[in-house]
C-alpha positions as CSV (number, residue, x, y, z in Angstrom):
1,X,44.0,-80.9,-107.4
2,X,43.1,-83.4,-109.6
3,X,40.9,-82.1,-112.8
4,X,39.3,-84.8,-115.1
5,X,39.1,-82.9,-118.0
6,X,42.5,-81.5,-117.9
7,X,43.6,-85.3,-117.0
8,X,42.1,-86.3,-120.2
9,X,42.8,-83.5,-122.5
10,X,46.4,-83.8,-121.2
11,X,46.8,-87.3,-122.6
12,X,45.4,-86.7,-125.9
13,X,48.1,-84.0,-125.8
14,X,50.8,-86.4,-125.2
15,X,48.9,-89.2,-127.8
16,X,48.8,-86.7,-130.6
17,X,53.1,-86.3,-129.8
18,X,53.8,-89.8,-130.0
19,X,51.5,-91.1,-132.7
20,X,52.6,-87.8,-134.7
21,X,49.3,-86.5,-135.0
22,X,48.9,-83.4,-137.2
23,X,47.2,-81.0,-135.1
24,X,45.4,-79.2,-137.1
25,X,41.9,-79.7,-136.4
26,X,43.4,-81.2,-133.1
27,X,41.3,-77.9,-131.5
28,X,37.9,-78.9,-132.4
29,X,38.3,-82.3,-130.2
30,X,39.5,-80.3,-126.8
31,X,36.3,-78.6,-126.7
32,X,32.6,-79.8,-126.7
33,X,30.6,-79.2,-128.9
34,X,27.6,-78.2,-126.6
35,X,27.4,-77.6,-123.0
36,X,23.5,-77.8,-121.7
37,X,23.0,-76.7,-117.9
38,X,19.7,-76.9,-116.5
39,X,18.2,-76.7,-113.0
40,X,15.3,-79.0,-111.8
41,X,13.1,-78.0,-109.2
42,X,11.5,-81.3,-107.3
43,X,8.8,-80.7,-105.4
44,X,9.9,-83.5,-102.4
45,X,7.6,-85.9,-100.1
46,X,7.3,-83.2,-97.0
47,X,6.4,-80.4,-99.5
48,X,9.3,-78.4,-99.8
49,X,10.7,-77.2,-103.0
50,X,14.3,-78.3,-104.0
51,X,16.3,-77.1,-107.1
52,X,18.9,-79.7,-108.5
53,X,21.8,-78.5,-111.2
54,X,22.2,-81.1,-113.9
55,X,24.5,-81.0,-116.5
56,X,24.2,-82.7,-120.3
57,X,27.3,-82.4,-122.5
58,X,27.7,-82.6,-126.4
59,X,31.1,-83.3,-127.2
60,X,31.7,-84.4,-130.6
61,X,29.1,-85.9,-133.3
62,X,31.6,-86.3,-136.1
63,X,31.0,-89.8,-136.3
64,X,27.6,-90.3,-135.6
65,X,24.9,-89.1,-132.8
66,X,25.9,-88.2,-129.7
67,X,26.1,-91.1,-126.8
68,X,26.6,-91.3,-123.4
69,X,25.3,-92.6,-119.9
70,X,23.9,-90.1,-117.2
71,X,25.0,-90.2,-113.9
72,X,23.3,-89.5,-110.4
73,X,26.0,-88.3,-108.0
74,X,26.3,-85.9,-105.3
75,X,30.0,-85.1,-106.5
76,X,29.1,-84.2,-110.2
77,X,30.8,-81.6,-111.8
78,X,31.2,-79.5,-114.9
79,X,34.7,-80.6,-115.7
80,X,33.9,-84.5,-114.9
81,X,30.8,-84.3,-117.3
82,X,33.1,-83.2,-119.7
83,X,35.6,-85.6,-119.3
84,X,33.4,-88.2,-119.6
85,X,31.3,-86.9,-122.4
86,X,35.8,-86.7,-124.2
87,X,35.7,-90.3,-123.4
88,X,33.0,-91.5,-124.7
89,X,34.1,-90.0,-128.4
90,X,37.4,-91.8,-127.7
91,X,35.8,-95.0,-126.4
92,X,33.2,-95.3,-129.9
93,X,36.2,-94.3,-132.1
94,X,38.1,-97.0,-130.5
95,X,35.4,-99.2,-130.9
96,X,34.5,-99.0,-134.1
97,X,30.7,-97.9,-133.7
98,X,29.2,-94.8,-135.1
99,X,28.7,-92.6,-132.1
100,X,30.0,-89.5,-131.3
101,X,30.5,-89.0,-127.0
102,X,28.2,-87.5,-124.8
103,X,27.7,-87.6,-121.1
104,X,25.1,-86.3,-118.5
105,X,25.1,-86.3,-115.0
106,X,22.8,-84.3,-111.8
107,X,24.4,-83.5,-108.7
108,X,22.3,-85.7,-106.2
109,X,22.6,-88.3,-103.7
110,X,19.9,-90.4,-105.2
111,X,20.3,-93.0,-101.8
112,X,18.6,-89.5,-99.9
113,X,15.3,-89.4,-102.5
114,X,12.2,-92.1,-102.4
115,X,11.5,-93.2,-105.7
116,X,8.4,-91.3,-106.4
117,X,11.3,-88.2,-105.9
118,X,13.9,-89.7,-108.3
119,X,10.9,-90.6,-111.0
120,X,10.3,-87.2,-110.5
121,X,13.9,-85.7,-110.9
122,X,14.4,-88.1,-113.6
123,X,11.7,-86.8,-115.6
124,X,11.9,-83.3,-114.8
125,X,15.6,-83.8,-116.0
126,X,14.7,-85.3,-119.3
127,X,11.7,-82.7,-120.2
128,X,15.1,-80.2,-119.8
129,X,17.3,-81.9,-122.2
130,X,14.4,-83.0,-124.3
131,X,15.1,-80.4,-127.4
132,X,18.9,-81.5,-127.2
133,X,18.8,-85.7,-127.0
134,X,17.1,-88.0,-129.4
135,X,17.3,-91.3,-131.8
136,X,19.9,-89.2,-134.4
137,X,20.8,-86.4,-131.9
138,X,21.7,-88.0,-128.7
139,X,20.9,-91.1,-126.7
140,X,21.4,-91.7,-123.7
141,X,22.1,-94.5,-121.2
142,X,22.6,-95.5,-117.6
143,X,26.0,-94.6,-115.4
144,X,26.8,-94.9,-111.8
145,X,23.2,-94.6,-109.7
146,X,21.1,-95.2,-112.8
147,X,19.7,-98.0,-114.6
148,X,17.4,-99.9,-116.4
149,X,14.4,-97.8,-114.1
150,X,15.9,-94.5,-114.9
151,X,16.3,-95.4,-118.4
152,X,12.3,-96.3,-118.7
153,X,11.4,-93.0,-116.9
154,X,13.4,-91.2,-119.4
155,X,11.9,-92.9,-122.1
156,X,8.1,-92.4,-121.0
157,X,8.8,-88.9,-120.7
158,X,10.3,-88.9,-124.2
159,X,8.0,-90.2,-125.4
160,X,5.0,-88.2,-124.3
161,X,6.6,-85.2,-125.4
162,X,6.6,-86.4,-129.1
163,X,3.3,-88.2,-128.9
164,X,5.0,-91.6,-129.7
165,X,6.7,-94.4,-128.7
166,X,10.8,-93.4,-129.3
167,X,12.3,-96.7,-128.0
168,X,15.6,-95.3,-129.4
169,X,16.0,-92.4,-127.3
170,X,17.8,-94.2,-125.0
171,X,19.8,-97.7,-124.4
172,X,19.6,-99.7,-121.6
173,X,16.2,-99.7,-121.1
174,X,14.5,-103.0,-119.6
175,X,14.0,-105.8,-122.5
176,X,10.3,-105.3,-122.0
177,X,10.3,-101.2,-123.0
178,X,12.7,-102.7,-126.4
179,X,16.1,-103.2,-123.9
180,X,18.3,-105.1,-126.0
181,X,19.2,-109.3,-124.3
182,X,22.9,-109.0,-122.7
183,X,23.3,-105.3,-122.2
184,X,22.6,-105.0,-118.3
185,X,26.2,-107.2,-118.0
186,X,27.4,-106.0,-121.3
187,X,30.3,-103.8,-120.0
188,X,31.7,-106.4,-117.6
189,X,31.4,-108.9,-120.0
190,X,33.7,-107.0,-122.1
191,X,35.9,-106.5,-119.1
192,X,36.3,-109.9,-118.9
193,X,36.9,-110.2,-122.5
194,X,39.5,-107.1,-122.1
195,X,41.5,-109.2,-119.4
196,X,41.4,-112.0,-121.7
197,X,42.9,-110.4,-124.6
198,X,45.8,-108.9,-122.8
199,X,46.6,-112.0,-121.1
200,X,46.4,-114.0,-124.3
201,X,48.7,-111.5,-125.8
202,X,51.3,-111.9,-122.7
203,X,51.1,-115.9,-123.4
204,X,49.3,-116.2,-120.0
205,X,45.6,-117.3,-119.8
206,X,43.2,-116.7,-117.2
207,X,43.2,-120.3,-115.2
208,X,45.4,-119.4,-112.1
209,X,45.3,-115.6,-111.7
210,X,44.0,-113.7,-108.4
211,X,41.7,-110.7,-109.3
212,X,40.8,-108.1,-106.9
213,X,37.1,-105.7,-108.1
214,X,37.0,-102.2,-106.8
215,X,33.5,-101.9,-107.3
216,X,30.3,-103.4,-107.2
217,X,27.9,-101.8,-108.6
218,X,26.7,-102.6,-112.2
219,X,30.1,-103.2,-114.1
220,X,32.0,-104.4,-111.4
221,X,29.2,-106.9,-110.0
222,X,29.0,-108.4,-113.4
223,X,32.1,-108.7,-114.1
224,X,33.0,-110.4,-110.9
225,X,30.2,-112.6,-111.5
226,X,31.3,-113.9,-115.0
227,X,34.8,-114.1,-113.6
228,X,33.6,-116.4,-110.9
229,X,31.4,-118.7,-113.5
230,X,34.9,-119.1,-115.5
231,X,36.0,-120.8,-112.2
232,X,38.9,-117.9,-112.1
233,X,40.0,-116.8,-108.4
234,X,38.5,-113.6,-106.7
235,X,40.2,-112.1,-104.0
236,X,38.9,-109.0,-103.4
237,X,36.1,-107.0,-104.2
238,X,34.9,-103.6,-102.2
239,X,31.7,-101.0,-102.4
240,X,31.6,-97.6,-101.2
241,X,31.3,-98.9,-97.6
242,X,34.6,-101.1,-97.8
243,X,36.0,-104.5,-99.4
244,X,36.4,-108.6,-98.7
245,X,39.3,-110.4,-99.3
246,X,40.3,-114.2,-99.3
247,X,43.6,-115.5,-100.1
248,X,41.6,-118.8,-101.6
249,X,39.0,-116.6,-103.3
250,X,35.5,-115.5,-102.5
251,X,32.1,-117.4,-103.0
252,X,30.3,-114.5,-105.4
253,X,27.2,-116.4,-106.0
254,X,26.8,-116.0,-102.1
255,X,28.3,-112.7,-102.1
256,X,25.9,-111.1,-105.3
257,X,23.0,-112.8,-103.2
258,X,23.2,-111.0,-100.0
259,X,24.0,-108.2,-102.0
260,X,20.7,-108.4,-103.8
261,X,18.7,-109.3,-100.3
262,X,19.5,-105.5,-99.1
263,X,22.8,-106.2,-97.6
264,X,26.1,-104.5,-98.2
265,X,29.9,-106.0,-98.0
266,X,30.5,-104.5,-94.6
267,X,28.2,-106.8,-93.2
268,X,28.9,-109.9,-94.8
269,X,30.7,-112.6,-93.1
270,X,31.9,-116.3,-93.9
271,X,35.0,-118.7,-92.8
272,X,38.3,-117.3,-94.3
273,X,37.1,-113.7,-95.6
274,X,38.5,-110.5,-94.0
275,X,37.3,-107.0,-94.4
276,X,39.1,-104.6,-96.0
277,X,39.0,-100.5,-96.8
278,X,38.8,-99.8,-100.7
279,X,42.4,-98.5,-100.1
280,X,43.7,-101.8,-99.0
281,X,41.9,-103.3,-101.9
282,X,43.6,-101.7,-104.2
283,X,47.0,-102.5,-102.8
284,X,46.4,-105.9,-102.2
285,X,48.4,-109.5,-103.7
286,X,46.7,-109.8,-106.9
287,X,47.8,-110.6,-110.2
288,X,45.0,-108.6,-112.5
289,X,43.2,-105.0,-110.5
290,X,39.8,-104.0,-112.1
291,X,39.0,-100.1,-110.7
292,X,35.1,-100.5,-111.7
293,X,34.4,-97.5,-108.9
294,X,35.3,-93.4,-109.8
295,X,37.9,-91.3,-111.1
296,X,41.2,-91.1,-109.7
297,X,41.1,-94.0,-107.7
298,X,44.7,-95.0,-108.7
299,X,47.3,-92.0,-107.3
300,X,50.6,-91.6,-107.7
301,X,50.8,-92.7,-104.0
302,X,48.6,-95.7,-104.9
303,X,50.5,-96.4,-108.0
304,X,53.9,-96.6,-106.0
305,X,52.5,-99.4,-104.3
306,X,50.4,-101.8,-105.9
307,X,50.9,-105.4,-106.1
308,X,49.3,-106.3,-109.1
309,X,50.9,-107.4,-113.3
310,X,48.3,-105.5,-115.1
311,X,45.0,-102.9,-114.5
312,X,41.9,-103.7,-116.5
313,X,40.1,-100.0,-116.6
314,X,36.5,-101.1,-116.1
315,X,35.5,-97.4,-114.2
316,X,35.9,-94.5,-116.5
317,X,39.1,-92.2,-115.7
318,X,40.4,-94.7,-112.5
319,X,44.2,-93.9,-113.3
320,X,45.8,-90.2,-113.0
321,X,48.3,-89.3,-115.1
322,X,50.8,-89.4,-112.8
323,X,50.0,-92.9,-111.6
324,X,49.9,-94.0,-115.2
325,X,53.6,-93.1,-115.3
326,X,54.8,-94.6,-112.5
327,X,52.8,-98.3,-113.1
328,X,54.6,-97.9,-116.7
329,X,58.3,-97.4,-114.6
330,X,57.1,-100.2,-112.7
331,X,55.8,-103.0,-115.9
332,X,52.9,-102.8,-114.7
333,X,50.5,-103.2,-117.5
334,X,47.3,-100.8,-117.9
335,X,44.7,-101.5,-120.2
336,X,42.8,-98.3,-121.0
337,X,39.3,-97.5,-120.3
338,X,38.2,-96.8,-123.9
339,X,39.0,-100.3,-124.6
340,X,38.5,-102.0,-121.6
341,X,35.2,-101.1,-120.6
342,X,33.5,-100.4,-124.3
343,X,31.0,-103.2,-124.0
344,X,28.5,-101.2,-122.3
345,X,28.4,-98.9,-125.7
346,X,29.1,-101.6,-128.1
347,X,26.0,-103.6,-126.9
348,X,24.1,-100.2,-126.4
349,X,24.8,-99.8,-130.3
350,X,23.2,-103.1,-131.2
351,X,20.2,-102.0,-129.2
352,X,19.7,-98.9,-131.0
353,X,20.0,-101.1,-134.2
354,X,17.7,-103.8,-132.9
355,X,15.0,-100.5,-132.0
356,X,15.8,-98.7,-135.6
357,X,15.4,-102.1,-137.6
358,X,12.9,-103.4,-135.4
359,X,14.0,-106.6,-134.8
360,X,15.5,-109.0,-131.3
361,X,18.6,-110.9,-131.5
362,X,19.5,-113.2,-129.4
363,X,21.9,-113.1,-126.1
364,X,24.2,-115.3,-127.7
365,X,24.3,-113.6,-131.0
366,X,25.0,-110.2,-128.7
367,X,27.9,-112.1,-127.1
368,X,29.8,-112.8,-129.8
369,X,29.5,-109.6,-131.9
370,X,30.8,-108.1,-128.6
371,X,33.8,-110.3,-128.4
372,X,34.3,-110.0,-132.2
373,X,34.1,-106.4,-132.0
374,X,36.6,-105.8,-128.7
375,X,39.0,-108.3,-130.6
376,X,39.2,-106.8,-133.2
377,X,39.9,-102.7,-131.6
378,X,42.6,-104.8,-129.6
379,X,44.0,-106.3,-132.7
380,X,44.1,-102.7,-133.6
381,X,45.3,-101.1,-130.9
382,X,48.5,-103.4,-130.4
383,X,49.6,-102.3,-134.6
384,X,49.5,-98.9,-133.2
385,X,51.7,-100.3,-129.6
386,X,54.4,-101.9,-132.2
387,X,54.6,-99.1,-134.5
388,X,54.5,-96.1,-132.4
389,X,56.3,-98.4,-129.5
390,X,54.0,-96.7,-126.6
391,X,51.8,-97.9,-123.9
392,X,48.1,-99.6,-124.4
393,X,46.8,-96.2,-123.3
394,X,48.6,-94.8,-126.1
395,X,47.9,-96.8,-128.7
396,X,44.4,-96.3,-127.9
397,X,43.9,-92.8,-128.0
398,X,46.4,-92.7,-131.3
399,X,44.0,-94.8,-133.0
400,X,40.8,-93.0,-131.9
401,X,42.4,-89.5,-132.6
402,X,43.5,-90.7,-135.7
403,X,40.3,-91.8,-136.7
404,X,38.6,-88.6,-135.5
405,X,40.6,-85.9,-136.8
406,X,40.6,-88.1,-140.4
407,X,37.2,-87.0,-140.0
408,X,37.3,-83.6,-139.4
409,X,39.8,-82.9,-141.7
410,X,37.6,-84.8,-144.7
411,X,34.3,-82.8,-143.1
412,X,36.4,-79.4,-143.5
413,X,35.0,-76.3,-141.2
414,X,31.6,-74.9,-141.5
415,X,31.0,-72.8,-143.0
């Protein structure tokens, strides 16, 4: 049975190997720092009392505060928290940011709760991990099920509980609570700039190609919808209740708005479109796949049979181990996820700046520190992919382990 954290603490294993990593504080990084459980007891609409399990995990602060995005899911788990919260220390050493990773998550089908129960989950959740989170502690953000709301109930609860107003508590708050310009479509803007790089680097460019989204929910939505402004094909995109696909590419101005109207893929309909399972998505004629859904969405059974020249990670975790293998047999082309979907952090990182120094930048100014930033971890990433001659996946965790463990071994053990 597939296990995230042994997926990921697996592939470090093989990273350190290749990159010839000396392991000696190699420990340190397969183990978080912190574990926080906490339950929540809601008091619901009809009355009743329900207790939710929640979950915030520390995992390394070597390089700065603790970051990482909490998630509202019904399939959360100890081991996936800490598989993300791993990530997320690999992603900002990639990156280039001072972060350490963090990642929190509540086991909840938020779709099942009105909002006056989420607001109340949400804050009853934060007063929990209140002595553990904060500006230089931990900060967190929004993941699958949460957003720009979530992050503002968070905040106000926060906030109360120090008597002030902590904008920097958290990152992806609305522009009107101190959200930073650029970050709700940060992540799939840096997707799209992630696809760009690679392609550049295969002397192919973007005019021409047939993408296919797994995905539509914040990352993948956006980053369809920047796509589609570049005038670059769509085939395929899916949600949890199923996929389109058109050979001569999809309208997603028409698909985002009945999206945004209440409506869902399954029931959308227009002249050459078919419907497809998330399955079939994935295995579909495309020349770039973007998993922006879950873990493990690309098996080793999936792996064997995908049609695609190269998989942009834009979900965190999307590719087993196994399947990693076989698309590497197969030259197909996999562009990690702590490269490929770092923009989310990276523009979460010049909020936190823009709260600290008190100041607003621009959109524009956002954009192009982004795209400076992703090229140059990419620049970095393919030294490490001629010198160690490995894999983008690879290369990226040899850099961020490299960085990390230079770290700990100049930070020494306390005491």
């Amino acid at each position: 049975m597939y296990d995230p954290f042994e997926n990921v603490i697996s592939v470090m294993e093989d990273a350190a190997k290749v990159g010839n990593i000396d392991k000696t504080y190699f420990e340190i990084l397969k183990n978080p720092q912190r574990e926080t459980k906490v339950y929540l007891p809601v008091e619901m609409d009809d009355g009743t009392v329900k207790v939710f399990e929640g979950w915030r995990i520390q995992h390394s602060n070597i390089l700065g505060p603790f970051k990482g995005g909490i998630r509202f899911h019904p399939d959360c788990s100890l081991n996936e928290i800490k598989a993300l919260a791993t990530w997320m220390t690999l992603k900002c050493a990639v990156a280039g940011i001072p972060y350490g990773g963090a990642k929190g998550g509540i086991k909840v089908d938020p779709s099942q709760l009105s909002k006056r129960e989420l607001r109340a989950l949400t804050r009853r959740y934060t007063f929990a991990i209140a002595p553990v989170i904060g500006q230089d502690t931990d900060i967190p953000a929004p993941d699958v099920n949460t957003n720009g709301q979530t992050m503002a109930w968070v905040l106000d609860t926060y906030s109360q509980l120090q008597g002030k107003p902590c904008p920097g508590v958290v990152t992806g708050k609305p522009i009107e609570l101190g959200g930073s310009k650029g970050r709700k479509s940060a992540t799939g803007r840096g997707v799209y700039f992630a696809t760009k790089l690679l392609l550049e680097s295969e002397g192919r460019y973007l005019d021409g190609i047939k993408v296919a989204i797994q995905g539509m929910g914040n990352v993948g939505a956006n980053a369809a919808r920047i796509f589609y402004h570049r005038g670059i094909k769509i085939v395929a995109v899916s949600d949890i209740d199923g996929g389109l696909y058109c050979e001569e590419g999809l309208n997603i101005q028409q698909v985002s708005q009945h999206i945004e109207k209440g409506g869902s893929l399954k029931d959308y309909n227009a002249k050459g479109v078919a419907h497809i399972t998330n399955k079939e998505l994935l295995l579909c004629d495309c020349d770039v796949l973007i998993p922006a859904a879950l873990e493990n969405q690309i098996t080793k059974e999936i792996a064997e049979k995908v049609k695609c020249s190269y998989v942009i990670e834009a979900a965190n975790g999307p590719t087993s181990k196994e399947a990693d293998e076989i698309l590497e047999q197969r030259g197909i082309l996999v562009l990690p996820d702590i490269f490929a979907n770092s923009g989310g952090v990276v523009v979460s990182y010049f909020e936190w700046v823009q709260n600290i120094q008190e100041l607003t930048w621009d959109r524009e100014k956002i954009c192009q520190m982004l795209e400076q930033l992703m090229t140059k971890s990419f620049g970095e990433i393919q030294d490490i992919r001629e010198e160690c001659k490995c894999n983008f996946r690879m290369a990226a965790y040899i850099l961020a382990l490299r960085k990390l463990l230079c770290a700990e071994e100049m930070k020494g053990i306390f005491p």
